[in-house]
Structure formats: C-alpha cells, structure tokens
C-alpha positions as CSV (number, residue, x, y, z in Angstrom):
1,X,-115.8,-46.6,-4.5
2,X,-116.1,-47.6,-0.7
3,X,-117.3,-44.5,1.7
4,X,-117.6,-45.1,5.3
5,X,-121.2,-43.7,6.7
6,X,-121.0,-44.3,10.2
7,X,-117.9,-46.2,11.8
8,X,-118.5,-45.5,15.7
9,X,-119.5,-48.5,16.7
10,X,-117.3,-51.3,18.2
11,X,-115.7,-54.4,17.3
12,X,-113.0,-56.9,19.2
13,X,-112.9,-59.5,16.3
14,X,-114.7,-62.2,18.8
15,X,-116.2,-65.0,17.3
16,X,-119.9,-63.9,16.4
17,X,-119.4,-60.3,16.3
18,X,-121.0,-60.0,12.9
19,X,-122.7,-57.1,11.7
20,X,-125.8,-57.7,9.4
21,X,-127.9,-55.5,6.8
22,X,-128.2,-52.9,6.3
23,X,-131.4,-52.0,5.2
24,X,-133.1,-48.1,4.1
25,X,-136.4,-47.3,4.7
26,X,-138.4,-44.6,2.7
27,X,-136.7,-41.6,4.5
28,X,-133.3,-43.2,3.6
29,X,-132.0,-44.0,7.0
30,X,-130.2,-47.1,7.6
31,X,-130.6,-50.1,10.2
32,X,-128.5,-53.0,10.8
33,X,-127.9,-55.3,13.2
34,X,-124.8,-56.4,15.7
35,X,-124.4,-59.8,16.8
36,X,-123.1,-60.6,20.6
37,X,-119.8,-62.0,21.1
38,X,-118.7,-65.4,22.3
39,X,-118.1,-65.8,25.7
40,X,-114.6,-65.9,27.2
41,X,-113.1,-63.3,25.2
42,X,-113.6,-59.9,27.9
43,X,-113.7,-60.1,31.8
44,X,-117.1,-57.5,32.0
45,X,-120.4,-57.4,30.4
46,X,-120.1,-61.5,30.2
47,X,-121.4,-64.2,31.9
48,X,-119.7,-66.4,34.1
49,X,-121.9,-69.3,33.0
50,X,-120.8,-69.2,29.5
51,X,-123.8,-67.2,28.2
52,X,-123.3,-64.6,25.0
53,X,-121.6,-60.9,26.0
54,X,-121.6,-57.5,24.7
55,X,-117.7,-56.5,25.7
56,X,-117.2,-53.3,24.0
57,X,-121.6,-51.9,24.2
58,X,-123.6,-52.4,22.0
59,X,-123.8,-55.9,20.8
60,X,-126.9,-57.7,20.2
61,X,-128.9,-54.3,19.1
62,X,-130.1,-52.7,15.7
63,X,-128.8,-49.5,15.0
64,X,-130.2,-46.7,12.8
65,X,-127.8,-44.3,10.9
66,X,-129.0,-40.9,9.2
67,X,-128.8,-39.1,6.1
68,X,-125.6,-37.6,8.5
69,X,-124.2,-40.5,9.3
70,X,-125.3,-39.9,13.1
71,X,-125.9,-43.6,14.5
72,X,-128.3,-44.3,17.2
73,X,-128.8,-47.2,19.0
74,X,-132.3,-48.3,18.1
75,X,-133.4,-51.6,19.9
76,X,-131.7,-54.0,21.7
77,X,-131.9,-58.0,23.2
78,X,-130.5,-60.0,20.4
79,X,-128.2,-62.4,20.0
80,X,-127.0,-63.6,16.3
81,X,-129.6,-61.4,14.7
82,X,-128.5,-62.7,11.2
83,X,-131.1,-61.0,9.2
84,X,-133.1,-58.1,8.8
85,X,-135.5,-56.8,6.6
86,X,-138.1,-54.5,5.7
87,X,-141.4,-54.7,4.2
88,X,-143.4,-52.5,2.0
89,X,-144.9,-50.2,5.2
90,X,-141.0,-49.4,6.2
91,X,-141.7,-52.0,9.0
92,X,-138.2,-53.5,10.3
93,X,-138.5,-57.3,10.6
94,X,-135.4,-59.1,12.2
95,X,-134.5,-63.2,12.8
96,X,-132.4,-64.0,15.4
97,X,-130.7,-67.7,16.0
98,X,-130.8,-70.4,18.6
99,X,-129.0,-70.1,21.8
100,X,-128.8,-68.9,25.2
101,X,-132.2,-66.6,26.1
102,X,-133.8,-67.9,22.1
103,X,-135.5,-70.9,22.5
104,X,-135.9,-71.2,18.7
105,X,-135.0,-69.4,16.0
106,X,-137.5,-67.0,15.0
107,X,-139.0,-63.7,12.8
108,X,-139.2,-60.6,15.1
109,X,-141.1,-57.4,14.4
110,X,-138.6,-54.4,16.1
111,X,-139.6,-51.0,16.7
112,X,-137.9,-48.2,18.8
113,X,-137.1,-48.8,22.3
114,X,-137.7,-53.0,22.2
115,X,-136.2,-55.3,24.1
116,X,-136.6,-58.8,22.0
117,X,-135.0,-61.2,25.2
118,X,-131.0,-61.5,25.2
119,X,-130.4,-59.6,28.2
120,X,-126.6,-59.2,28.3
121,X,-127.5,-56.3,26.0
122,X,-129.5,-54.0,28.7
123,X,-126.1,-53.3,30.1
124,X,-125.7,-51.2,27.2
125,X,-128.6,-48.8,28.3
126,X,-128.3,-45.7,29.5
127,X,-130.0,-45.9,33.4
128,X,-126.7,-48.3,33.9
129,X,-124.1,-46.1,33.1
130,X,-122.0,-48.6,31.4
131,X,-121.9,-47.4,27.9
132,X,-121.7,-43.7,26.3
133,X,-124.7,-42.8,25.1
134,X,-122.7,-40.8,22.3
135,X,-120.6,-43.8,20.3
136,X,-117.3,-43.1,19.4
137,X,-115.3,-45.9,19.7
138,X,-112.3,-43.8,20.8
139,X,-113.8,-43.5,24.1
140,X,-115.6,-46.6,24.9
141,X,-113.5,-48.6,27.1
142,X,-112.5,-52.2,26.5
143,X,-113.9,-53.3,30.2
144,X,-115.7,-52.1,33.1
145,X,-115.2,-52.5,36.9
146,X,-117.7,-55.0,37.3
147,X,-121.4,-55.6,35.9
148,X,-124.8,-54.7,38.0
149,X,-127.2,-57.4,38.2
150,X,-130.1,-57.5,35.8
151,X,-133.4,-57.7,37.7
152,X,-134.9,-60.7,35.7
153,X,-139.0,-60.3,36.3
154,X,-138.4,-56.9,34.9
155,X,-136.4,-58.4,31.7
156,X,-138.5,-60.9,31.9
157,X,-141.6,-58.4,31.5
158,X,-140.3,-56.1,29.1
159,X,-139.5,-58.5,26.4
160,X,-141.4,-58.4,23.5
161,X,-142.0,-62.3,22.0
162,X,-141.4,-63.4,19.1
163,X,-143.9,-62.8,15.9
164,X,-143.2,-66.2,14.5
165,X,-140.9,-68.7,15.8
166,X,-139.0,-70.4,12.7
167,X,-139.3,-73.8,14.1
168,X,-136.2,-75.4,15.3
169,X,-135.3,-78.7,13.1
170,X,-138.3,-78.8,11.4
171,X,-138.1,-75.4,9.7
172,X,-135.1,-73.6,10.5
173,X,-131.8,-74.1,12.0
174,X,-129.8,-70.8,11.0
175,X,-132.0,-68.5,8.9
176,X,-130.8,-65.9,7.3
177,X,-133.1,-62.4,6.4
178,X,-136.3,-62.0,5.3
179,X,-137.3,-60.5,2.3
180,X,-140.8,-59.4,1.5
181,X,-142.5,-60.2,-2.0
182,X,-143.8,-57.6,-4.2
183,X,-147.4,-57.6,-4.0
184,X,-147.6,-59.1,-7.8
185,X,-145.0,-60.7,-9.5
186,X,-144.3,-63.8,-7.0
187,X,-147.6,-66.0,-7.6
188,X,-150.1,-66.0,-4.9
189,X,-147.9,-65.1,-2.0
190,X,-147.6,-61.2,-2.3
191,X,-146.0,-59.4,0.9
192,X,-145.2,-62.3,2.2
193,X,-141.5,-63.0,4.0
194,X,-139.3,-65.3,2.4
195,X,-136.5,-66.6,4.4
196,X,-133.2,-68.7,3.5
197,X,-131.5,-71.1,5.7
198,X,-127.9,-72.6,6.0
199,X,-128.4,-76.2,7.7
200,X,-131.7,-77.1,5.6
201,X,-130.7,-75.3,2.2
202,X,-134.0,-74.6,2.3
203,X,-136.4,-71.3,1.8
204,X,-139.4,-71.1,4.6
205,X,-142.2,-68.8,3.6
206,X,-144.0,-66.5,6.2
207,X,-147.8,-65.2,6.0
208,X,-148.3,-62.6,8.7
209,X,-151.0,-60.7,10.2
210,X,-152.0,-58.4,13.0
211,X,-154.2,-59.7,15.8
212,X,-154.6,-56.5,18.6
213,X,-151.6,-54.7,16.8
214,X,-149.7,-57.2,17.2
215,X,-148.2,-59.0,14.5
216,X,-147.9,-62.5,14.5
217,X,-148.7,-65.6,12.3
218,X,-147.9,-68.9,10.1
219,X,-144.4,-70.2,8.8
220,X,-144.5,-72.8,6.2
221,X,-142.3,-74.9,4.4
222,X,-141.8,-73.3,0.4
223,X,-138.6,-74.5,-1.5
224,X,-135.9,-77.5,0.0
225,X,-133.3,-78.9,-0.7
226,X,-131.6,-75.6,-2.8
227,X,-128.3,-76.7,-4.7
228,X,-126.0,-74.8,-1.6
229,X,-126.3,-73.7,1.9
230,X,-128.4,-70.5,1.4
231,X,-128.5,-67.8,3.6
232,X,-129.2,-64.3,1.9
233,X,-132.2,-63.4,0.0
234,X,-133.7,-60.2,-1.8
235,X,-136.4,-59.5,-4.2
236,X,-135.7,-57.8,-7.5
237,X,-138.2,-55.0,-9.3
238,X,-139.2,-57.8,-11.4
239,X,-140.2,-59.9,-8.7
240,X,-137.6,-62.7,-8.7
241,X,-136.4,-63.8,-5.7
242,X,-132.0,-64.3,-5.8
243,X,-130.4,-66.4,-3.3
244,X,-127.2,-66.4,-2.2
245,X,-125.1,-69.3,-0.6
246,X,-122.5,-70.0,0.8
247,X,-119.7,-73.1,1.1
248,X,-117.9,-72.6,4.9
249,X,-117.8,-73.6,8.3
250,X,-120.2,-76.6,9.2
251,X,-122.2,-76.0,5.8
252,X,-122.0,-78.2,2.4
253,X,-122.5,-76.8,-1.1
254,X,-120.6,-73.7,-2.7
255,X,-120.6,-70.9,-2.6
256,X,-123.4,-69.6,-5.5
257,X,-126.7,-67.2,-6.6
258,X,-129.7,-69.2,-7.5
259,X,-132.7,-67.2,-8.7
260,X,-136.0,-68.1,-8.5
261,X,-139.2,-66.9,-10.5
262,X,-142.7,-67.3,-11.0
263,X,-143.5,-68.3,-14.6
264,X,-146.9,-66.0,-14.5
265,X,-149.5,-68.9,-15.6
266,X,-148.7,-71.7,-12.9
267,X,-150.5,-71.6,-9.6
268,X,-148.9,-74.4,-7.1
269,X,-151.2,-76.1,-4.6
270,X,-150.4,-74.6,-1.7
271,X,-151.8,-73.3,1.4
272,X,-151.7,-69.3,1.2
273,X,-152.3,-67.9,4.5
274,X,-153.8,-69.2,8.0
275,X,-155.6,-66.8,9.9
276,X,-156.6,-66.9,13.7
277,X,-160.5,-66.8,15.0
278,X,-161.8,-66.2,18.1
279,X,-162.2,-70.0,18.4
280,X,-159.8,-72.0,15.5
281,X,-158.3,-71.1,12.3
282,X,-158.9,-70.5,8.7
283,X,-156.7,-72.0,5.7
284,X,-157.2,-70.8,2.5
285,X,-155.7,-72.6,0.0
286,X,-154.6,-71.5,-3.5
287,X,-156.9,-73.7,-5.6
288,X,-159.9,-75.1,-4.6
289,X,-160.0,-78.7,-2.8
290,X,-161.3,-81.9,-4.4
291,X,-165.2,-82.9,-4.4
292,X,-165.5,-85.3,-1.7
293,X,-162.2,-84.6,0.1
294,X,-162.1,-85.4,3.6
295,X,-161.0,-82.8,5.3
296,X,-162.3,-83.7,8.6
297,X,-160.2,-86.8,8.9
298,X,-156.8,-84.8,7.6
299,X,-156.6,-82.0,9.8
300,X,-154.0,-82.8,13.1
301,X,-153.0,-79.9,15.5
302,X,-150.7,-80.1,18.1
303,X,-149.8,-76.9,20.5
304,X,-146.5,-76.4,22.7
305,X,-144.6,-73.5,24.2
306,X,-140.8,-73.0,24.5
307,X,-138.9,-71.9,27.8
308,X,-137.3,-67.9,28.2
309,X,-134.4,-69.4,29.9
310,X,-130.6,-69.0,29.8
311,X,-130.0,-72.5,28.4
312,X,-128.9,-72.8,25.0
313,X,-132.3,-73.4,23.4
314,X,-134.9,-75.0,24.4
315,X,-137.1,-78.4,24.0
316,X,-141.2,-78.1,23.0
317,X,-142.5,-78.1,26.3
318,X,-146.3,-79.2,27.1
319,X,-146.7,-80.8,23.5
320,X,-150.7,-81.1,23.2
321,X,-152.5,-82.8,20.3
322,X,-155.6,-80.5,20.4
323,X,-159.2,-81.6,19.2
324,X,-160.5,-79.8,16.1
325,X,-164.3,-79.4,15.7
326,X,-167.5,-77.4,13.4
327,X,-164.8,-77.7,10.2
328,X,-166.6,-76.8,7.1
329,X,-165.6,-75.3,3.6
330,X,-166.4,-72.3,1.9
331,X,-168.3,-72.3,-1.3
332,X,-165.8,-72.4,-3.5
333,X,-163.8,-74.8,-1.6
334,X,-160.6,-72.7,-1.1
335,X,-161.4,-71.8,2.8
336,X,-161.1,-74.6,5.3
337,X,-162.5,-73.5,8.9
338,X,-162.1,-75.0,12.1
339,X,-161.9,-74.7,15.8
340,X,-159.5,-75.6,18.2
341,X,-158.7,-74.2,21.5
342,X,-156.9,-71.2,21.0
343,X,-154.2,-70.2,23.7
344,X,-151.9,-66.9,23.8
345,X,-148.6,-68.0,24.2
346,X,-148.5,-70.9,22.0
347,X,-147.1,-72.7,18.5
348,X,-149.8,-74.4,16.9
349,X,-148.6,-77.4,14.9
350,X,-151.0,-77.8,11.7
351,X,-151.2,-80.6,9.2
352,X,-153.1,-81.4,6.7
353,X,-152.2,-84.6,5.5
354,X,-152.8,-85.6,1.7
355,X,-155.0,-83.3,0.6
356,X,-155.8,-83.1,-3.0
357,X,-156.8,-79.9,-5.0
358,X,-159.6,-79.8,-7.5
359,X,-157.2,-80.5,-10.0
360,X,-155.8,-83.4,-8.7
361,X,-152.3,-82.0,-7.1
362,X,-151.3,-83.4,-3.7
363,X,-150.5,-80.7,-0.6
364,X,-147.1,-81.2,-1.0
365,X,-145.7,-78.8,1.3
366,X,-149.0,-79.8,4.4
367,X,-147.3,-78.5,7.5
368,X,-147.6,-74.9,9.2
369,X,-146.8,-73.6,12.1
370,X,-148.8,-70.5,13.6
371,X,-147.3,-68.4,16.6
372,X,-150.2,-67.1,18.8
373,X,-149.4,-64.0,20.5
374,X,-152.7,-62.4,20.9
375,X,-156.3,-64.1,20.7
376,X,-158.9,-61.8,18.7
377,X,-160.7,-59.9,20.8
C-alpha cells in the first residue's frame, strides 16, 4: 500500500528534477532532497547563461516533513543533491554533483538554515518574495515577472564549503548517498560513510572528524570496479552493506543488488582514518607496518583548491607538491606522523606508495584525499 505524506512541493518534469531520499531521523521526521532543473525549460528563476534553475521554488533544497505531513523547507544551495544520509547522531549528510557553482563533487554536512553554494536556489527564500512560504502547489505560480539580482559577496559569504570534496576523476564522478557503518559489524571502519558511484562502479569510503565544530576530513578509495554502475547504498542491522545499480543513460552494467560483508576474522591493510595536527597529519593504519619500512621516502603530498564559480566545474587550481618533515612511527607501528604545511581551504593529496604491513600485504588502496576546512586551534 502507497500513502502520500506530503505532496506540496513542485515538479515540471524538467530534466534533473529528481527527488532523493528520504531519510528519518530519531524523532521520525523525514528529509529529502530536490534536484534543480535544466536550464531552458521556464522564462524566470533561470539563467540566461545556461546555468541550473529552480522554475516552480524550491529546487535545489532539503526538505523536512513531520509526523503531520507538514513540509518545511529546510536548507537550500544544491544542485543534483543525489544522496543523502544520516549517521548515528541524526546528523544529515548530503553529496551533491559536478556542475555550474560545484567545482567537484563532494560530501556536505547540512543543518537548518545552510546555504551549501548553488545560488539560483536563494530566490526561493522568503526576504525575496518570490515563493510562498506556505507550499501548496496549487498556488505557486509557474513564473514570475522577472528575477532580482543576487548580491554575490553575500552568496559568496554565506556558503558553507564542502566537508569533503569526492574528488573529481580520481574518486568520484556521480556519487550516489552515503551510508554510515554500524560501529561493529563492518571491520575496522565503524561510522564511517560509504559512498557508491555510477561512472567508476566503484564504493569511496569517508573517515570524518570535527576540527572547531566543523566537520571535515579524508575520502579514500575502498571497493572498484563493482559488477554494475552503482549508485544506492544502505547498511543492514547485521552490518552488510547492499548496493544497488543500475543499467541506463550513459552508464554500463545492469541493473542489480550486490551485498557486501565483512567475514569477522579478516582485517585488510588499509589505512583507517587520517587526522589533522596543528602542523601535518596522522595515518593510522589497520595493521602495523613492516620492520624496516621506509616510510620517509613513500610519503608524497600535493595541495590544490577548486574555484566557487558559475562554470560547470572546475580544474585543481594552484596544485603544490608540499614538503613533509619530523615523520616518525608510533610504537606499535600502526601511527604514521608527519608535518606538512597545513592551509584552510585546501585538498591535500596523500600517497603512500608501496607500503607493506607487518604481515607482508601491500597498501593496495595508498591514496587519500583530506579536505581542510579548519586548522586545529
């Protein structure tokens, strides 16, 4: 049996108006997430350089809907927000795609009242007067009169970044939600985010952490190539992780549910979390390294930044390789320190090469990327 909750939102049936989720958090509301539509399609609330609209209000924003079926507009500046997710604390976790005003694919962290960047969505706020603030899609008109101008150093100051940005090309191209391991049951990588995407049939795994109060931290590679073009994921009570793919549009593979399990004795060689210092990182590894390793000689870091511009995308601008000093290893060998210069602002490119564990497995997966948003203080 099907039972509408809430229904007052919009839709024209342009090309990228997808909805996403939803998801309930401990109190049983529901968020999900609206996509913008394709340029072209209505005369207001669009660009006239061919940048992502919100025709009918309300595109590009997550919405939460009570135990009443009451929906509010929650936060906005999206633009293909194809997943969302919540972790264990009832924290709402979105990723949004590549494209005009997202220089990357990336994992956001939203709370009530952000603005995450796309700003064809501030239209929809209520200081314009553009959009109801009560929905009912009976009584939102199709177009306005015209659109005010958007003062862009307030947009511009107002957006909240990114908490890790999925890497374009290496890492991501179109990822789908992220799900949150149980805190046993998945190996070593408890509350982590787990993230499908379509173009690499791949799953990146996230480790994040809170520098200030804000959140922020390392993507790495986990599990590529799966058997289809996987885009959904979610974690069941007995901690396997199902996958769903699909077989349309410019992806290969069909349509299909892999599952994927930790055996309960088998600990991969991986590294497990990076954390930010005052002046470098630390890696800590899920077995220890080799005697003798050197570690000193493996480690490569490289730093860039991406552009908040209307352009669809953007290139790595300013790519640094940055020199890595005072690295050392902790007693039982499963902490690697070392210091880099650490900048707010900026994607730190970390590899480690072919390091070997104590028990002779290679770092297969030896890439990370770690998003810097705050420094600790």
């Amino acid at each position: 049996i099907y039972r509408s909750v809430a229904n007052s939102f919009r839709f024209t049936g342009s090309y990228h108006e997808f909805a996403y989720g939803p998801v309930m958090n401990a109190a049983g509301e529901l968020f999900f997430s609206t996509g913008l539509a394709a340029s072209g399609h209505h005369e207001a609330k669009e660009s006239k350089t061919g940048q992502m609209s919100s025709p009918l209000g309300y595109r590009g924003w997550v919405m939460k809907v009570d135990a009443t079926g009451q929906l509010t507009p929650f936060a906005c500046g999206l633009r293909s927000p194809a997943g969302i997710g919540m972790n264990a604390a009832d924290e709402l976790f979105i990723t949004d795609n590549q494209g005009d005003w997202v220089a990357s694919s990336y994992l956001g962290h939203v709370e009530e009242g952000d603005f995450l960047g796309h700003p064809a969505t501030l239209w929809d706020r209520p200081e314009y007067g553009l959009t109801p603030a009560k929905l009912d899609h009976r009584t939102v008109g199709a177009t306005v009169a015209k659109v005010p101008l958007l003062d862009e150093k307030q947009y511009r100051a107002q957006r909240k970044p990114p908490a890790v940005w999925l890497v374009h090309g290496d890492l991501t191209n179109s990822p789908g939600n992220p799900s949150f391991a149980p805190e046993t049951g998945f190996g070593p990588f408890g509350r982590q985010a787990f993230i499908a995407d379509i173009s690499h049939r791949a799953i990146v795994r996230v480790a994040l952490e809170k520098i200030n109060g804000v959140y922020q931290g390392a993507v790495f590679p986990f599990i590529r190539p799966l058997a289809s073009a996987s885009f959904s994921t979610c974690f069941d009570s007995d901690g396997r992780l199902w996958v769903g793919s699909v077989g349309r549009g410019w992806t290969t593979g069909k349509p299909m549910i892999e599952v994927i399990s930790y055996d309960g004795s088998s600990v991969p060689f991986e590294m497990q979390q990076i954390r930010l210092t005052q002046d470098g990182f630390e890696v800590d590894f899920t077995q220890p390294l080799a005697d003798g390793e050197g570690v000193a000689d493996a480690i490569s870091v490289k730093r860039f930044h991406y552009l908040y511009w209307a352009e669809y995308g953007s290139d790595r601008q300013d790519v640094q390789r940055v020199p890595v000093s005072k690295h050392s290893l902790s007693d039982d060998r499963r902490t690697l320190r070392f210091a880099v210069p650490v900048e707010a602002g900026h994607v730190y490119e970390i590899d480690l090469g072919d390091i070997r564990a104590a028990g002779g497995a290679i770092l297969e997966n030896n890439f990370a990327f770690y998003t810097v948003n705050e420094v600790p203080r």
